[in-house]
N, C-alpha and C positions, 0 to 999 in steps of 0.2 A: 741332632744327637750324635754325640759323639760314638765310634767303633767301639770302645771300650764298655760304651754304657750296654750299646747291641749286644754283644757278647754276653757281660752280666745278667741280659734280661733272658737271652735262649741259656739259661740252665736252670729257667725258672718253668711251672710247668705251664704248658699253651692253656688256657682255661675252657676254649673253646671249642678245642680239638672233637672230633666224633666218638675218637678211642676213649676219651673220657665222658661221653654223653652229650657232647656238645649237638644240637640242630639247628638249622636255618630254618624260622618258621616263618617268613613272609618277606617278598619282596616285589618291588614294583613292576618289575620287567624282568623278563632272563628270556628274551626273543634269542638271543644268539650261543647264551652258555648257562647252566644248570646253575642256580645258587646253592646249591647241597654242595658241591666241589669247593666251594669255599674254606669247607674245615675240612677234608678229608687231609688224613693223616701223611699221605707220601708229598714228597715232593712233584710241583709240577710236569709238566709233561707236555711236549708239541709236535710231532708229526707235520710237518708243511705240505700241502695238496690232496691234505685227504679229507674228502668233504661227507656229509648226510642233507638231510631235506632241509636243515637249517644254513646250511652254508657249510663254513671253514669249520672241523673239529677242535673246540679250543679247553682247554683244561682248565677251566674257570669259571666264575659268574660274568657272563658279557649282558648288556642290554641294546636296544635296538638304537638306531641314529634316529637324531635330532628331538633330543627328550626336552623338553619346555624349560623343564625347571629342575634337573639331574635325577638323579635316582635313588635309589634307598633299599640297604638288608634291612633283615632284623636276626640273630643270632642269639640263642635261651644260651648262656654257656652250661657245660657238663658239670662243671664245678664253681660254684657261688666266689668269689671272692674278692682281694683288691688288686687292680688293675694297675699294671707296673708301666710296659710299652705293648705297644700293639702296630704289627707290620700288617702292611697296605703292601700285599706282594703283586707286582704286576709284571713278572716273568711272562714274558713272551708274548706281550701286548706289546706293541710297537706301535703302531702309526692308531692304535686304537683304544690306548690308556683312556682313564678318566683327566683331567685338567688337574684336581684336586676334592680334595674330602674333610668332610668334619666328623665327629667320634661323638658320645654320643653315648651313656649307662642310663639304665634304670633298676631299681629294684621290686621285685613283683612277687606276690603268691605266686603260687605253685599253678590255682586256678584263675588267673589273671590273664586278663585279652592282652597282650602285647599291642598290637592294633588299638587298641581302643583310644579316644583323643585324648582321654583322662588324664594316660598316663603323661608322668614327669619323666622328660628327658633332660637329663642333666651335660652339660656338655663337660668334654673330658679333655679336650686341648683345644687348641687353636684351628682354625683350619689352615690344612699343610697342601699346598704343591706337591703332586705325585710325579715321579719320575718313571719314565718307559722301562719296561722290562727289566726291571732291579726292585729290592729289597724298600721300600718307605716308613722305616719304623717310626712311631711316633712316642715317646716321652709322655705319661701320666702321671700325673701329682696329686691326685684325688685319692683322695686314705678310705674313701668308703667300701665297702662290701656292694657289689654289685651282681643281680643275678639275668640283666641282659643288654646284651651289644647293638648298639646302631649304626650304620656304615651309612653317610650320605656323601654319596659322590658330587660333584658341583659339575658333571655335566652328563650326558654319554658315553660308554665305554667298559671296559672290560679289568677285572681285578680276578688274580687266578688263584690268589690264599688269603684269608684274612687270619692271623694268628694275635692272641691274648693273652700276652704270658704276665703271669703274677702270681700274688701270695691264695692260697684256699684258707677260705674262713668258716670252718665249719659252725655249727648248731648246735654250741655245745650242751641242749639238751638234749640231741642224739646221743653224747659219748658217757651221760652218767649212767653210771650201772652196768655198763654192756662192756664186752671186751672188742677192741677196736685193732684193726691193721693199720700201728702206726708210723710203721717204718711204709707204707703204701704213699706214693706220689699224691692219691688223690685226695691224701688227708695231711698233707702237710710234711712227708716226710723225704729226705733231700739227703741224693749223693756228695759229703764235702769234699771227698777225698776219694784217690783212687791210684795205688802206686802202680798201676799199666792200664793203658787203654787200646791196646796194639791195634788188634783185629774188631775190636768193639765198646760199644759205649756203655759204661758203668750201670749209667743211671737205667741200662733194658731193665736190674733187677727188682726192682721195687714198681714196675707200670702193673698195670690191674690184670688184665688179659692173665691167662697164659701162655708160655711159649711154643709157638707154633715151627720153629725150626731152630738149628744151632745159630743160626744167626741174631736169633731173639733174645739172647743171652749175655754175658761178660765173659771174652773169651781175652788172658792175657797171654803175650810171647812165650815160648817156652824158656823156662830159666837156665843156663849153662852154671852156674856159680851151687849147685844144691848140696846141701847141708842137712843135719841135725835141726832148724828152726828156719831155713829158710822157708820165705813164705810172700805172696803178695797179699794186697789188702784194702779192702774198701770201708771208710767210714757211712756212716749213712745215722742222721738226726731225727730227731721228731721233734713235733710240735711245742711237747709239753711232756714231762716228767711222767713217765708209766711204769706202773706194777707187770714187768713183763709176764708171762704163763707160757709161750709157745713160741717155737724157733722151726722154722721150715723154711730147711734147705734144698731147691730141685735143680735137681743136674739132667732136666730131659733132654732128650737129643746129643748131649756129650756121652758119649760112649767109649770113644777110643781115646775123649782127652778131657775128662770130667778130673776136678781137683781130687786128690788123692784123701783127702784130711782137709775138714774143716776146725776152725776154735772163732768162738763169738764170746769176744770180750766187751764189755760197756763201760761208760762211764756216768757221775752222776752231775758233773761238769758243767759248763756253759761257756761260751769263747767272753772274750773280753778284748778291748783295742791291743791287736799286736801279739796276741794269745789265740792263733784261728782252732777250727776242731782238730786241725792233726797235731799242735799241738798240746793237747790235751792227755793226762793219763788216766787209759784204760783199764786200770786192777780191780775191777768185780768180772769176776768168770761166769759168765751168763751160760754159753755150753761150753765145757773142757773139750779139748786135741781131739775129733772122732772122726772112724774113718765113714769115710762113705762110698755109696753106691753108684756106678753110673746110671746115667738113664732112668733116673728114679727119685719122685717125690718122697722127702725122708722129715717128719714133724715129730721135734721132740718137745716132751715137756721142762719147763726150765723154774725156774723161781730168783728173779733178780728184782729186789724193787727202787723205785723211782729213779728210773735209768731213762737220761734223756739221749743218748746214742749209742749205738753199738760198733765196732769193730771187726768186721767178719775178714781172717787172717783165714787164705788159702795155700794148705801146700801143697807141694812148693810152686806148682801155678795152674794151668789149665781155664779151664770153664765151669762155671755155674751158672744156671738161667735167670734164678728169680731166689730173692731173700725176702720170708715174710717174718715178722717180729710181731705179736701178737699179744696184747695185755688189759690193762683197765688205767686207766689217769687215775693218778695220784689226786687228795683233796687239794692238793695246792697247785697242782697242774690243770684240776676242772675250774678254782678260781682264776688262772691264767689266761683258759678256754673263753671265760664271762666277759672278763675285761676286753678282753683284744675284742669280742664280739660290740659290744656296748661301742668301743671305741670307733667301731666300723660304720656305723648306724648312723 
């Protein structure tokens, strides 16, 4: 896989991750490291010489030497979808990698043995050569909707992140009727754009959680050039065309450097080859220039319909934590919901 393709896949979301629900519900051995560490959300971590009643402390799922016949996770992801790449991180395994691995979906009820022999596992690539303490993503071509991951290593050894990054395909008879966050990651909804990233990453504002520090937020450089309009600004898409109702802006933890003035403009648009979302024009005024508050969850009411992105224009820069956008699919946006569904099956 190409660097370029890596890249494309990490701004997709991890499917697997904890922060979105993801568990590790069964694996063959973990004599040496925890398979729950598998998805946990920080990056790895290694300490050298510091040991417990297990040996070395290693930040990862390890299993014990001279396994028969290698080993095996099993991983429910947090979010149902289709599986784009998936890395095999073996940070900081060195003479203790696995050799190689095969990948490996299924799709399951809710109340389905994972375990049981029944199930189909469907293989999702080739088996790949792991390399020592580096990144191993793997390339999926499989268009299905999958709701769990299988990691079978081809020997003994130790993998310190397994990540699933791909498209969420929700249930689209969860979304009739109900009013849905769909500017939220875990339903499809995706930073395209972002004219600063200085101090922090875009995409904090739409993750599910709340923010738990100024760090958990979109914090841009401060602007020297300020103006009447100046401003910076993040795009941010959905799934499928929605009848917006609610806009909530939180600026918590910014206090001394929270945006002064928000304006959330939408469009009712779609990119096309050569045409991406920025640029796109955004003349429906979802919420008009208002000022805002620091340190404070701020939800207004709005009325924009069949808006598939918004434009949240901050001035002239600072910090915001979290952008929720909140409405009902469109009828031609739940028939969009069906199809991609059906087409995932």
């Amino acid at each position: 896989m190409t660097a370029a393709v890596t890249k494309a896949c990490e701004t997709l979301l991890d499917l697997a991750c904890r922060a979105v629900g993801g568990s590790v519900v069964a694996a063959s051995d973990e004599s040496f490291g925890f398979k729950e560490r598998l998805i946990e959300p920080a990056e790895p971590a290694f300490v050298p010489g510091t040991f417990d009643l297990r040996g070395e402390v290693v930040d990862g799922w390890e299993t014990r030497r001279h396994a028969p016949a290698g080993d095996w996770v099993i991983v429910r992801l947090g979010v149902p979808g289709r599986l784009r790449c998936i890395d095999v991180d073996t940070r900081f395994f060195t003479g203790n990698h696995p050799t190689a691995a095969s990948l490996y979906g299924a799709a399951l009820a809710s109340g389905d043995d994972p375990c049981a022999p029944a199930v189909q596992w469907r293989p999702l690539a080739a088996p790949t050569a792991l390399k020592a303490d580096a990144h191993n993503p793997v390339e999926v071509a499989d268009h299905r909707r999958y709701t769990h991951l299988k990691l079978v290593i081809a020997s003994d050894g130790g993998v310190a992140r397994l990540r699933a990054y791909g498209d969420p395909i929700p249930d689209p008879a969860l979304w009739a009727g109900v009013t849905v966050e769909v500017s939220g990651i875990e339903q499809g909804g995706r930073v395209e754009h972002c004219s600063d990233t200085f101090y922090s990453d875009a995409r904090a504002l739409i993750t599910a959680d709340r923010p738990h520090n100024m760090g958990a937020g979109w914090e841009a450089r401060r602007r020297r050039d300020i103006g009447p309009d100046t401003h910076d600004a993040v795009t941010i898409s959905f799934l499928t065309p929605t009848d917006l109702d609610r806009i909530e802006v939180d600026t918590s933890y910014f206090v001394f450097n929270a945006s002064r003035e928000v304006c959330v403009r939408g469009t009712r648009d779609t990119p096309s080859p050569g045409r991406p979302w920025w640029a796109l024009s955004f003349e429906e005024i979802v919420l008009p220039r208002t000022r805002l508050l620091a340190d404070a969850r701020q939800v207004y009411v709005v009325d924009a319909p069949a808006v598939t992105a918004i434009r949240v224009q901050a001035y002239p820069d600072g910090g915001i934590a979290r952008v929720r956008a909140l409405g009902r699919p469109t009828e031609a946006g739940l028939a969009q919901l069906r199809a991609r569904w059906q087409a995932a099956r």
